[in-house]
N, C-alpha and C positions, 0 to 999 in steps of 0.2 A: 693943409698941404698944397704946395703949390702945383700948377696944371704937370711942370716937366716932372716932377716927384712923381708924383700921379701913375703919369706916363712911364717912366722908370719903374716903377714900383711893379704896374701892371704886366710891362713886358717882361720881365725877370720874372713874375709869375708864370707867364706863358709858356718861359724858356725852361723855367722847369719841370712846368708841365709835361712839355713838349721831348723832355729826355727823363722823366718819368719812370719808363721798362727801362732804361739802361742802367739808372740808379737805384731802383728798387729790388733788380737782383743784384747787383754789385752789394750794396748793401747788406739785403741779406743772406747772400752769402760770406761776408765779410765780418758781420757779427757770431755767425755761425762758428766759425773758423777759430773767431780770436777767442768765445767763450769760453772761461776756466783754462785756457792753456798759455805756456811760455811759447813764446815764437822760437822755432824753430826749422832745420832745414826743410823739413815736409810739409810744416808751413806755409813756408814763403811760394814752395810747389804751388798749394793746394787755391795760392791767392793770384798767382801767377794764372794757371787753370782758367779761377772766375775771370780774369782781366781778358782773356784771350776769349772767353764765351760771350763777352760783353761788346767783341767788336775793335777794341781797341789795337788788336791785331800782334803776330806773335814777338817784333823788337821792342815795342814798348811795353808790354806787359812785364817781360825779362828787365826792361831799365829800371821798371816803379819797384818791383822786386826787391832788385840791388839795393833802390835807394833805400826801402824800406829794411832793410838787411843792416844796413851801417849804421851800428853802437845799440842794435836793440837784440841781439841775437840771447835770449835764455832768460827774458826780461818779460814781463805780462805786458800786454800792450792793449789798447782798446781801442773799438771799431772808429771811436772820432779820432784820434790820431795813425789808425789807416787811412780813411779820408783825405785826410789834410794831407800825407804824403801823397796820395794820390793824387788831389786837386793842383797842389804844386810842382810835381812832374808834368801832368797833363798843358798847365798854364806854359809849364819849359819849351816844349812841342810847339805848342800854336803861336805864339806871343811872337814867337819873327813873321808867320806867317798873316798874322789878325793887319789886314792893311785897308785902306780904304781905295773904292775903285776911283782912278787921277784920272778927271774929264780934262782935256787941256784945249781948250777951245780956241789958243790959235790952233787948230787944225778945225774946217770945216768943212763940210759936218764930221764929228768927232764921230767913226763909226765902230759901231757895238756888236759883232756878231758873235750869238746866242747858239749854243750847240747843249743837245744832250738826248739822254732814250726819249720816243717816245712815252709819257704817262710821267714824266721827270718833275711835272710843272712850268716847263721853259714857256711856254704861250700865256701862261699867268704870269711868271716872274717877269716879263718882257711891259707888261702891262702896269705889274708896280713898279718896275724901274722907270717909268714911262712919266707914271704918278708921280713920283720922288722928285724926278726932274724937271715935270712941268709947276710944280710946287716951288723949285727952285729960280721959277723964271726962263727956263732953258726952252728956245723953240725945239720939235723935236718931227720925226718923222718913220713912220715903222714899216716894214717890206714884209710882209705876207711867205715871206721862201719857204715854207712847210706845205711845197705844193700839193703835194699826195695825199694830204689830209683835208677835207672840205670843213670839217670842225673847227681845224686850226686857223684855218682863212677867217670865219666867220669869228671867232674869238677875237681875232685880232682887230677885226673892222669895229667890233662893238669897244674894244678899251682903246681905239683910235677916236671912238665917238665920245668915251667918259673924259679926255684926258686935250682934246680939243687937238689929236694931229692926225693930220693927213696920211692916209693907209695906202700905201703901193700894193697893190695886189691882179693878180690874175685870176682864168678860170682852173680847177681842179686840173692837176696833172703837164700843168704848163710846165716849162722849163725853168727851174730856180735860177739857173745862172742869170739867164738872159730879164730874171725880173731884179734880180740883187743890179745889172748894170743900171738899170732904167732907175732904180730906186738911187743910187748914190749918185748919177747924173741929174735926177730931179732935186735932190736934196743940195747938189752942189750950186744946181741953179739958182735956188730959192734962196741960198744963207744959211741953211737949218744949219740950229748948232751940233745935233745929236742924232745919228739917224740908229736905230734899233731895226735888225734883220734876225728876221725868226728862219729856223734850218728844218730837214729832217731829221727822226731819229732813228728809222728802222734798224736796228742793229743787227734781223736774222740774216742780214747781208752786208756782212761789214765792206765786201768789196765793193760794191755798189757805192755807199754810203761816202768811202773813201771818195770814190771819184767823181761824186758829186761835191761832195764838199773841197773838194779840191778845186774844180772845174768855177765854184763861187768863188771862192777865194782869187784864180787867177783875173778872174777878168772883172773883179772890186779893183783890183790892183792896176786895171787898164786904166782906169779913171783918175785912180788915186795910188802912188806906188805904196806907201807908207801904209796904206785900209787892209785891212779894218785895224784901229787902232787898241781895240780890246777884241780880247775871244774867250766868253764866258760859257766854261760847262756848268748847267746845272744838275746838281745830284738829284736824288732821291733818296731820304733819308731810310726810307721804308725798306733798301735793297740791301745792307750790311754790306759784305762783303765784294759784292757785286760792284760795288760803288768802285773797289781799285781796278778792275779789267775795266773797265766805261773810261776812265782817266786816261788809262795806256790808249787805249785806241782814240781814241779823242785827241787825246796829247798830241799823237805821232799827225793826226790829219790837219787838224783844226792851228795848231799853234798853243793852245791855251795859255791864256794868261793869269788866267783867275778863276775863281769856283764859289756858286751859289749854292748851297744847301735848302729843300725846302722841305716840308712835309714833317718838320719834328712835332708832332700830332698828340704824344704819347702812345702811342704803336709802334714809333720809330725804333731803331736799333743806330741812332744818333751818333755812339762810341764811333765808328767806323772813319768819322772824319778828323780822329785824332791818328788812325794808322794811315789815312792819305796825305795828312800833314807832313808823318813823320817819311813814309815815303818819296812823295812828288817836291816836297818846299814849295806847293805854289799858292800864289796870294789866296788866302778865304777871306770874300769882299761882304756879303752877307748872309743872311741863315732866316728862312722862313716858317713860323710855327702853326700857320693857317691859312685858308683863303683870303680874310678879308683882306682888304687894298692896305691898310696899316699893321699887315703881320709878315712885314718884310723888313730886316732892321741891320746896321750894321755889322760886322762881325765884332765880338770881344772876347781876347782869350780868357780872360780873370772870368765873365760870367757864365761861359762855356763849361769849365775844368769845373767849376764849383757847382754847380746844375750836374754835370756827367759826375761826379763823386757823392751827389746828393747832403749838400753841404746849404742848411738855409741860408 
């Protein structure tokens, strides 16, 4: 088997690992359900029910339903061809959204600002993105803006040390704006192609939060009117449902343009990201199933829907 097989082989492991709880009861409840009986309207209720316990949230569970409804109604049906509707709905949802994040480097430094809750994973995902694209050649340079947190500062200096870039950073409780100007004025100076800026995530004060992050955003833009070029939420796969209020408010401050998933563990409740798909339409760039520095990986709707359906 060759190294990329391997490689494939392995992460698609991970990945279903990694949505595990979301398949394992969908599953069985779905064998439950279809055992010994004809599909029927109570039925379809009863799978509609698991789909919506599962995360996947209450318009798409209603669409799989449907789909599953048309030409099998009084017919015996069994649990691998519930799956399979389901995987193929699910693939329907993401498959516009499954996009890759567009570095475009005539813009220099191409800037990355990173928003999500605190405990999200953002100061790790900042770190594998960092990895990816110092891997890719890309000079790169990251901005410490999670002033409030002395953890996050210091997180950031050490995978500024693993990944060979230069770390913008202040002391605890500095002012993020005024280190985001410093950080894209430096980075404009030097050439860097990609500069990465870590945020706060306090959410128990969303007005706060707002006007900081806003307060960032205006004066990146004093340097550079176009910056930040990307504005990436990351979730937390662990929060379910939680994960669509995080979006709204994020959205409305941040801009968002794209969303990282991390933490699909097998704890996770992972489904959730097919009802932000089907609500927000916004790009899912990648999905993370671990710490280590290569359990950061593209998005794909095909190996998503079939992992969340539990389909080997």
């Amino acid at each position: 088997m060759s190294d990329s097989a391997q490689t494939s082989t392995s992460w698609w492991q991970r990945l279903s690992g990694g949505l595990k709880r979301t398949s394992a009861s969908l599953g069985g409840a779905i064998s439950d359900l279809v055992t010994k009986r004809k599909l029927d309207a109570a039925m379809l209720e009863e799978i509609e029910d698991a789909l919506v316990r599962a995360d996947l949230g209450v318009d798409v569970a209603a669409r799989i339903a449907a789909a599953l409804g048309e030409g099998r109604f009084d017919k015996q049906i069994g649990a691998d061809e519930v799956k399979a509707v389901l995987a193929e709905e699910v693939e329907k949802i993401l498959e516009p959204v499954a996009r890759p994040l567009d570095v475009d480097l005539s813009k220099k430094p191409f800037v990355i600002l990173v928003s999500g809750v605190n405990g999200s994973g953002k100061t790790t995902t900042i770190g594998k993105l960092a990895s990816k694209f110092r891997n890719e050649g890309k000079s790169l340079m990251l901005a410490a803006g999670d002033t409030f947190r002395a953890a996050a500062i210091e997180q950031l200096k050490i995978w500024g040390g693993r990944v060979g870039a230069k770390v913008v950073a202040r002391e605890t409780g500095s002012d993020a704006a005024g280190l985001a100007y410093e950080a894209v004025t430096a980075a404009k100076a030097e050439g860097v192609d990609i500069l990465l800026i870590d945020t706060a995530g306090r959410l128990q004060n969303k007005t706060e939060l707002m006007q900081e992050l806003e307060k960032v955003i205006r004066v990146i833009k004093k340097v550079d009117a176009d910056a930040p070029h990307a504005a990436l939420l990351v979730l937390d796969a662990t929060v379910g449902q939680n994960a669509l209020s995080q979006v709204e408010v994020f959205q409305k401050v941040a801009g968002i343009t794209g969303l990282v998933m991390t933490k699909l563990d097998g704890t996770a409740r992972g489904g959730v990201l097919v009802a932000v798909a089907e609500k927000f339409k916004l790009p899912i760039h990648f999905i993370g199933v671990g710490e280590g520095i290569e359990d950061l990986e593209p998005f794909t709707a095909r190996d998503f829907s079939r992992a969340v359906a539990g389909i080997e």
